[in-house]
C-alpha positions, -999 to +999 in steps of 0.1 A: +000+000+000+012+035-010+000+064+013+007+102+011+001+117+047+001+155+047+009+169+083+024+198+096+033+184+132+068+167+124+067+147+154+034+130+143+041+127+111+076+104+118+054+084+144+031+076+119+056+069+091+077+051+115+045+025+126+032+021+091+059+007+076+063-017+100+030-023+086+041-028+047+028+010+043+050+031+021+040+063+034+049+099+012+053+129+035+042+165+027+041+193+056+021+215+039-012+215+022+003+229-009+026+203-011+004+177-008-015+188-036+012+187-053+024+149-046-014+137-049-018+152-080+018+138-095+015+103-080-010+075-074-016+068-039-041+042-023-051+063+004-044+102+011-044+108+044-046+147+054-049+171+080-077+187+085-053+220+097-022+229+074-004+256+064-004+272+028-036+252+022-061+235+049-069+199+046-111+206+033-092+229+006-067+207-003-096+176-008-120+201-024-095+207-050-084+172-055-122+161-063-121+188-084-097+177-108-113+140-106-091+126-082-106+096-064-083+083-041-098+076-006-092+102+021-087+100+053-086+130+073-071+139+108-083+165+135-088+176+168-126+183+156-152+157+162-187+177+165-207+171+134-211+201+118-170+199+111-177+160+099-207+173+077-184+199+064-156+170+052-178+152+038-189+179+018-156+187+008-150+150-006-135+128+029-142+093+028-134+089+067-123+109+100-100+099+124-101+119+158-069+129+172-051+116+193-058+081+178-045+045+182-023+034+154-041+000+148-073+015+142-051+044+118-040+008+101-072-010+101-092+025+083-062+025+054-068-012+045-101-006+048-102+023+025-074+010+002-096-018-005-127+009-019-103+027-040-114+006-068-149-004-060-155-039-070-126-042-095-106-067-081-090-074-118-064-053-131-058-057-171-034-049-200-035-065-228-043-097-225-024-099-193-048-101-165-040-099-123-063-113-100-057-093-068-077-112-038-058-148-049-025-126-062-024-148-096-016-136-131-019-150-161-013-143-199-037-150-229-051-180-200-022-193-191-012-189-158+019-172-149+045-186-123+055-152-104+078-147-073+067-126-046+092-098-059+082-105-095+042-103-084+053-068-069+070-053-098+044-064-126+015-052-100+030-019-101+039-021-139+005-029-147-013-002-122+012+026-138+005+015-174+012+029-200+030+054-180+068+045-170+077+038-136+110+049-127+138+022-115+142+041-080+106+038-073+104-001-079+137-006-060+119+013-033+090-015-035+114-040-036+135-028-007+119-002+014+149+003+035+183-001+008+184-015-025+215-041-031+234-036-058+221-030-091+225-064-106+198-078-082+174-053-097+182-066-135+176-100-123+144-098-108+130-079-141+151-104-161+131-130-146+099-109-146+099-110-187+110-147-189+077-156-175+059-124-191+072-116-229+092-147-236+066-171-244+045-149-260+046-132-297+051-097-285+066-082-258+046-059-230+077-049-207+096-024-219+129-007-208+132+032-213+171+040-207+176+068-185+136+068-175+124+034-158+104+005-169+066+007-190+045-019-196+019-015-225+005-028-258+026-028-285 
């Protein structure tokens, strides 16, 4: 799961960064509400989670606008505010859910799955092609035959396929790979390597391509 928290309190935000990715949460940080327009808009997150008081641009703003430009990622939002009128008011402005402050961190945990999970609706099948992931039983297969994928390869075409046709940059599936330090660089050209042998190789054309300089795309043709 990929989340972008926007909060100004420093303190907070490392707490939360720090528990969530000892939950498998890569979590993107912005400390203002104009830069967390700017990451939401220029990335795709599973869940936003925002502050309901920033500087530069408050956390209703910053959702208003998002829904604005058709962004539909789930948001959580934080605050100190719990009366009604302020939840009516979020709502409004496009929130999927509140969390009160100060809050447990399990139950901050169990909301993001919970609204990672809605993101896409009922979709539970991403496609490209006629390569086709089935995310509840993690499977993938190609023109109907099934594919034989490592957990690290199941990672990299997951993200590959969500991006497509738009390249994903090496650092950012290195970062998927290994949150903490990538290895050396050979270890990432083996895992794609291995990636295409189950992919492309079988298969007439290819749908992983390599961009020198830029990343890694996978499309059509």
């Amino acid at each position: 799961m990929q989340v972008l928290l926007v909060e100004d309190d420093r303190d907070l935000a490392a707490s939360v960064a720090d528990y969530l990715a000892l939950e498998q949460i890569q979590v993107d940080h912005a400390y203002n509400g104009q830069a967390g327009l700017t990451l939401a808009t220029e990335n795709r997150y599973d869940v936003l989670l925002l502050d309901l008081m920033l500087p530069r641009l408050d956390g209703l703003t910053l959702c208003e606008q998002l829904r604005g430009q058709g962004v539909d990622t789930p948001v959580l939002m934080l605050t100190a505010r719990d009366t009604l009128d302020d939840k009516l008011a979020g709502f409004e402005a496009g929130t999927d859910d509140y969390l009160v402050k100060p809050f447990a961190m399990e139950e901050l945990v169990a909301r993001l799955r919970t609204l990672a999970k809605r993101r896409s609706g009922q979709v539970r099948k991403l496609q490209v092609a006629d390569l086709q992931l089935e995310l509840d039983s993690r499977t993938a297969s190609r023109a109907g035959q099934p594919l034989k994928l490592t957990p690290s390869g199941w990672i990299l075409l997951e993200a590959l396929v969500r991006a497509s046709p738009a390249v994903v940059s090496r650092h950012q599936l290195e970062q998927l790979l290994w949150p903490d330090q990538a290895p050396d660089s050979n270890s990432f050209k083996v895992h794609l390597y291995h990636l295409r042998k189950q992919v492309d190789k079988p298969f007439d054309r290819a749908l992983i391509h390599t961009l020198p300089g830029q990343g890694v795309l996978l499309k059509d043709g």
